[in-house]
C-alpha positions in Angstrom: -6.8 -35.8 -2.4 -6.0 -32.7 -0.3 -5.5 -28.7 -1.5 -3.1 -27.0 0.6 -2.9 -23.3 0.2 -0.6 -20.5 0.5 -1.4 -18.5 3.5 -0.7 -14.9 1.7 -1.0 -15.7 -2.0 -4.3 -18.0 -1.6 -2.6 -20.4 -4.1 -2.5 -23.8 -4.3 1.2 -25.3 -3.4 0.6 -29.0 -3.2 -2.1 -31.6 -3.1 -0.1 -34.5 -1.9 -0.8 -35.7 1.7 2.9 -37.6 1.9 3.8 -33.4 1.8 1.5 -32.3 5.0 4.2 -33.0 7.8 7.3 -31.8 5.9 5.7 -28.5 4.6 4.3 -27.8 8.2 7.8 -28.2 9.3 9.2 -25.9 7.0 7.1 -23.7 7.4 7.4 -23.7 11.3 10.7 -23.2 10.9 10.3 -20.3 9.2 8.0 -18.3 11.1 10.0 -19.8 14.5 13.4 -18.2 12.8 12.0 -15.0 10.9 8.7 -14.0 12.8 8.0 -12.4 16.4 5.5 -14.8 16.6 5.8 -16.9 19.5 5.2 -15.6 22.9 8.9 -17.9 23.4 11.7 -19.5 21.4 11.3 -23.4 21.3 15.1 -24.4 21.0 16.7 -27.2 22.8 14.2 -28.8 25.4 15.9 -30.7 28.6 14.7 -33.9 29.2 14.3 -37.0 31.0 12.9 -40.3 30.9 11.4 -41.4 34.3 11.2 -45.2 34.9 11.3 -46.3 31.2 7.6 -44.6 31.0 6.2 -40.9 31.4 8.2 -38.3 29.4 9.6 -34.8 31.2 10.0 -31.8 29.3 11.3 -29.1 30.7 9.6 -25.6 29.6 9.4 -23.1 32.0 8.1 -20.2 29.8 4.5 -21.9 28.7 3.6 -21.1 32.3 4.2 -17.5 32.0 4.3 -16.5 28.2 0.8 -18.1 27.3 -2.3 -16.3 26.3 -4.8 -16.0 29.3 -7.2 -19.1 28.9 -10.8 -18.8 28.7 -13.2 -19.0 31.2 -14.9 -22.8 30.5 -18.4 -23.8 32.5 -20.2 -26.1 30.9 -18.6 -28.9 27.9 -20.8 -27.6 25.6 -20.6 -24.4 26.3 -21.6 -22.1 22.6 -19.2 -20.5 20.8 -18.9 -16.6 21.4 -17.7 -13.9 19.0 -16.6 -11.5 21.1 -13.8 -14.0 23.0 -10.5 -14.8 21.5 -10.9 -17.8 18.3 -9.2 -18.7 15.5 -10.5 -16.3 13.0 -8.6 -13.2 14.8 -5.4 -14.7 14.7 -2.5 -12.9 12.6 -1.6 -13.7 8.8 2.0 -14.4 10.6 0.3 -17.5 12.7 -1.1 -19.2 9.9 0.7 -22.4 8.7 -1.6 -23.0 5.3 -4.9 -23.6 5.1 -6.3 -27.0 2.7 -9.3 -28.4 1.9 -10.0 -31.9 1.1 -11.6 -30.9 -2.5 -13.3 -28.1 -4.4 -16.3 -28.3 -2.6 -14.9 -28.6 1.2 -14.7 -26.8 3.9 -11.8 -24.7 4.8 -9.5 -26.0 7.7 -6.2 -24.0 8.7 -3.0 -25.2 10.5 -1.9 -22.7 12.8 1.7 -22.0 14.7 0.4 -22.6 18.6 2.0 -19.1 19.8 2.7 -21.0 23.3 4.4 -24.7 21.9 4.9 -27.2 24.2 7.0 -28.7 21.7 9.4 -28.0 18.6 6.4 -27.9 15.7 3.3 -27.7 17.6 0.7 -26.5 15.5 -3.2 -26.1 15.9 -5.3 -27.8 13.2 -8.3 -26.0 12.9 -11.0 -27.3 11.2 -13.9 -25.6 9.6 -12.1 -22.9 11.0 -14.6 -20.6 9.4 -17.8 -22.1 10.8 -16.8 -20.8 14.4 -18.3 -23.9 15.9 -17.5 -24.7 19.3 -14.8 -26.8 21.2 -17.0 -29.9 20.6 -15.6 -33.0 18.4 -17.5 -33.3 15.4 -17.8 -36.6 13.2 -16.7 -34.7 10.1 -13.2 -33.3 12.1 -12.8 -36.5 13.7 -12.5 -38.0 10.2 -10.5 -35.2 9.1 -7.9 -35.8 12.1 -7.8 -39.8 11.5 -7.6 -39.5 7.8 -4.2 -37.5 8.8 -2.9 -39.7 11.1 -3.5 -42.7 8.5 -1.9 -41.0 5.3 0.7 -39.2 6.9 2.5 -42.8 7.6 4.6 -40.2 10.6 5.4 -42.3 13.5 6.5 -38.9 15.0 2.7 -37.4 14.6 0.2 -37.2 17.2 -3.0 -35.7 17.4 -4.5 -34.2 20.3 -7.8 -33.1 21.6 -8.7 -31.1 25.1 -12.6 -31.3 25.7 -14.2 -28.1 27.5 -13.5 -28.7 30.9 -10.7 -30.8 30.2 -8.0 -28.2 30.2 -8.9 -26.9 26.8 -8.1 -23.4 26.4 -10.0 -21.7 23.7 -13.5 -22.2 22.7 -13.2 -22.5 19.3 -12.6 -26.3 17.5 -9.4 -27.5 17.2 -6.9 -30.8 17.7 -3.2 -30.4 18.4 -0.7 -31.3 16.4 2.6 -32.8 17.8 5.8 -34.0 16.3 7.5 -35.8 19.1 10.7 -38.5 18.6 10.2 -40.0 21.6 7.7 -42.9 22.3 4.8 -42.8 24.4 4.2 -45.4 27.3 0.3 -45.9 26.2 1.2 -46.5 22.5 2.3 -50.6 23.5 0.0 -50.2 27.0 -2.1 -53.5 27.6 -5.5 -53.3 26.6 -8.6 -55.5 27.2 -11.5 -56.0 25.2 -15.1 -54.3 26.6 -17.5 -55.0 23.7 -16.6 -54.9 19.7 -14.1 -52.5 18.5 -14.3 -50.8 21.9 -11.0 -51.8 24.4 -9.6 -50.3 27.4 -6.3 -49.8 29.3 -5.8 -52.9 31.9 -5.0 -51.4 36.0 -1.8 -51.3 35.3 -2.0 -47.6 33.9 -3.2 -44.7 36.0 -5.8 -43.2 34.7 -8.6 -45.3 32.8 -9.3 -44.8 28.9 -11.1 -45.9 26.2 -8.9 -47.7 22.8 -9.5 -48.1 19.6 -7.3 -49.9 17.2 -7.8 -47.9 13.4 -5.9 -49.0 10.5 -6.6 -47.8 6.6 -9.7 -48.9 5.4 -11.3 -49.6 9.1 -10.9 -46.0 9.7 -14.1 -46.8 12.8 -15.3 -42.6 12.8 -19.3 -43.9 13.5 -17.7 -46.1 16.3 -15.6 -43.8 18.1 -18.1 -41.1 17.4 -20.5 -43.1 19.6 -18.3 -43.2 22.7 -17.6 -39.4 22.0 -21.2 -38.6 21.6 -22.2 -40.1 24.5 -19.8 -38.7 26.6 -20.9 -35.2 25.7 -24.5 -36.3 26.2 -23.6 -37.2 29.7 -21.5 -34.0 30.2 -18.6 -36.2 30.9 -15.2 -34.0 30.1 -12.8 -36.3 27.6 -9.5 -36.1 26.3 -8.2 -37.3 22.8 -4.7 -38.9 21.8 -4.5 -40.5 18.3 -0.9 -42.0 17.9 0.7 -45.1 16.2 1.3 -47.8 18.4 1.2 -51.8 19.0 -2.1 -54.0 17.5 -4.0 -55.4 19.7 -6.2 -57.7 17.0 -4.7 -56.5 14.0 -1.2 -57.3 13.1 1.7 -54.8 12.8 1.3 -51.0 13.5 -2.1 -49.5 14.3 -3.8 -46.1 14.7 -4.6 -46.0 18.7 -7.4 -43.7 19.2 -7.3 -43.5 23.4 -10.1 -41.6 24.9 -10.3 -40.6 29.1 -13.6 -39.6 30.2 -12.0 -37.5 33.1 -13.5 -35.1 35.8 -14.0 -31.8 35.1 -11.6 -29.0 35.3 -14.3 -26.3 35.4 -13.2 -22.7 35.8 -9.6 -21.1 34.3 -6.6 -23.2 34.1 -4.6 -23.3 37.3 -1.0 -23.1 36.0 0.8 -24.6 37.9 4.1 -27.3 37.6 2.2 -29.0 35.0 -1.6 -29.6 34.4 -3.3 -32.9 33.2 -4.5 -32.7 30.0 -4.3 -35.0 26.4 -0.1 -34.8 27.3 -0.3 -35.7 30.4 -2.5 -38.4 30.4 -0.5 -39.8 27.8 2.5 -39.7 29.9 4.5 -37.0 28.3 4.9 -34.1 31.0 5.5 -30.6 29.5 7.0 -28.9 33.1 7.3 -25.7 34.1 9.4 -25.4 37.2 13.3 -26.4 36.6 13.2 -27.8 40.8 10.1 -29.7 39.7 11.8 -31.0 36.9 14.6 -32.6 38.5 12.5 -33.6 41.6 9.4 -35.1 40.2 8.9 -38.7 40.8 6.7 -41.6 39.1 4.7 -41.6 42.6 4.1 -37.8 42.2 2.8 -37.8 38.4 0.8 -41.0 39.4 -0.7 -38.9 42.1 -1.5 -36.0 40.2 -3.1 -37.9 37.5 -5.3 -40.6 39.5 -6.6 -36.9 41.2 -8.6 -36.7 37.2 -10.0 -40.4 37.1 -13.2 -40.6 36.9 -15.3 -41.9 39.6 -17.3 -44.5 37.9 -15.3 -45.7 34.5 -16.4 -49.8 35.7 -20.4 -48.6 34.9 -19.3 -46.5 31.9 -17.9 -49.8 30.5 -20.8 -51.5 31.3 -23.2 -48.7 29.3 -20.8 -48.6 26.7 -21.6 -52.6 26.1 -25.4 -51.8 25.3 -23.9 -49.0 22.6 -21.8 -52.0 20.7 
C-alpha cells in the first residue's frame, strides 16, 4: 500500500508501488525538459568500462554547478534550521511526496539539482521531521521495502553517512537508475556470523553484506551493524542493489555497508570523491583528461586511502552482536 501525491494539487495519483519508478521518471523528465531546475542538463553521459569492473562517467559540471556542501564535524552532528535542508527546497524540485498509509509520515522524492546520473532523485523521508543525516530503522525499512517491490534491476539506493561525503544534514538516501551493472552486485562474499557477510580481499575497500529477499526483509539486523557504527562514530556508506545470492537462490537484495574513515570538514572536489558511488565502483568524473587517463591502479589507490584501519576487529565485535 503506498499514497503518492501530486506535488501542486496535494491529490492522490496512484497507490501502486509497480508505478513508483515509472512516475519518477516521468516526472523527471519533465522537470529536466520544462524547468530551470537543474544547476546542468543530464543528456548523453560518455562512458567507459575499465577492466570489466569499476564504471567511468564522465560529468564535468557536478564539480562546478553543485550547491556548496555543508560544513560536517561530527556523524551525529544535530540538525540545524538555519542551514540549507529539504523543507526550503522549491515546489519545482519536488518529484511527489507518498506516504505508506493514512496515518504515515510524509516522505518526498526530490529532483537532485546536481545529478550524477540521468534520474537521480533524493528520497526524503519524514522529510518534515527535520531529523538529521542519521539512518533511522523506520527509513531503512522504507528504502528496502522500495528496493523489494519495485522488482527494478536498474534501482539503487544510496546512503552518505556525515563524514562520509554526505552533503546536507538533513535525512535522505539516493536514488539511482543506472543500466549498467555494478562489480560488487556478484563480488565474493564470506560468511562472519548469521546474516552478517563480507566482501573476500579481492575487493578494495572492505564492507559489510547482507543478502534481503521479500519476507526476510533483516531491518533489526542491519540496524544493529548501523547502530553500532554510529555508536562508535565510525563514518559508513550504504548501497542497496539487486545482485547474486550468496545462501539464498536466484536474485537477492544486497545491502553492502563500508565503515570508512572520516571525511571530516567540506568536500574537496576534486576528479572524483569516494563516497556510496565510488565504493561501489561506479566513478561519476569530473575532469575529461582524468577520464580518459584514469587507471584501475589509480581508483584502487584512491579508494584503499578510505579503508578503515581495523575492519579484522570490527568483524570480530560484530560476532558478539549476532
Amino acid at each position: 500500500m503506498i499514497q503518492i501525491y501530486d506535488s501542486e494539487s496535494k491529490q492522490i495519483i496512484e497507490e501502486k508501488i509497480s508505478k513508483f519508478l515509472p512516475l519518477l521518471k516521468s516526472k523527471w523528465n519533465d522537470i529536466h525538459s520544462k524547468a530551470n531546475v537543474f544547476r546542468y542538463k543530464i543528456l548523453n553521459l560518455q562512458e567507459r568500462l575499465l577492466n570489466e569492473k569499476y564504471l567511468l562517467q564522465l560529468n564535468p559540471n557536478r564539480q562546478s554547478n553543485r550547491r556548496h556542501p555543508e560544513q560536517i564535524n561530527d556523524i551525529c552532528q544535530p540538525f540545524d534550521e538555519k542551514r540549507f535542508n529539504f523543507t526550503k527546497v522549491s515546489k519545482e524540485e519536488i518529484i511527489f511526496t507518498f506516504k505508506e498509509n493514512d496515518e504515515g509520515d510524509n516522505h518526498a522524492v526530490l529532483v537532485n539539482i546536481s545529478p550524477i546520473s540521468k534520474y537521480h532523485s533524493l528520497l526524503c523521508t519524514s522529510i518534515n521531521k527535520c531529523l538529521p543525516q542519521v539512518i533511522t530503522k523506520e527509513s531503512l525499512k522504507l528504502a528496502i521495502d522500495l528496493m523489494l517491490l519495485t522488482q527494478d534491476r536498474t534501482l539503487r539506493i544510496g546512503f552518505n553517512s556525515l563524514c562520509a561525503f554526505a552533503s546536507v544534514n538533513h535525512l535522505h538516501y539516493h536514488l539511482f537508475i543506472e543500466e549498467q551493472s555494478l562489480y560488487v552486485e556478484n563480488a565474493y562474499c564470506k560468511k562472519i556470523k548469521g546474516p552478517l557477510f563480507k566482501f573476500d580481499d579481492s575487493y578494495p575497500v572492505p564492507a559489510f553484506c547482507f543478502e534481503v529477499i521479500q519476507g526476510s526483509e533483516k531491518v533489526d539486523e542491519i540496524f544493529i551493524l548501523l547502530d553500532y557504527l554510529l555508536k562508535k562514530s565510525i563514518a559508513h556508506n550504504v548501497m542497496m542493489t539487486r545482485g547474486g545470492a550468496i545462501e539464498a537462490s536466484g536474485e537477492v537484495v544486497r545491502v553492502l555497508v563500508w565503515p570508512r574513515k572520516s571525511s571530516m570538514g567540506a568536500k574537496q572536489l576534486v576528479a572524483f570523491n569516494v563516497a556510496v558511488c565510488e565504493l561501489s565502483g561506479w566513478f561519476p568524473i569530473y575532469d575529461s583528461e582524468e577520464y580518459e587517463n584514469l587507471q584501475e591502479e589509480n581508483l584502487i589507490n584512491e579508494l584503499r586511502k578510505w579503508k578503515i584501519d581495523n575492519f579484522d576487529e570490527l568483524c570480530e565485535e560484530m560476532k558478539l552482536l549476532y
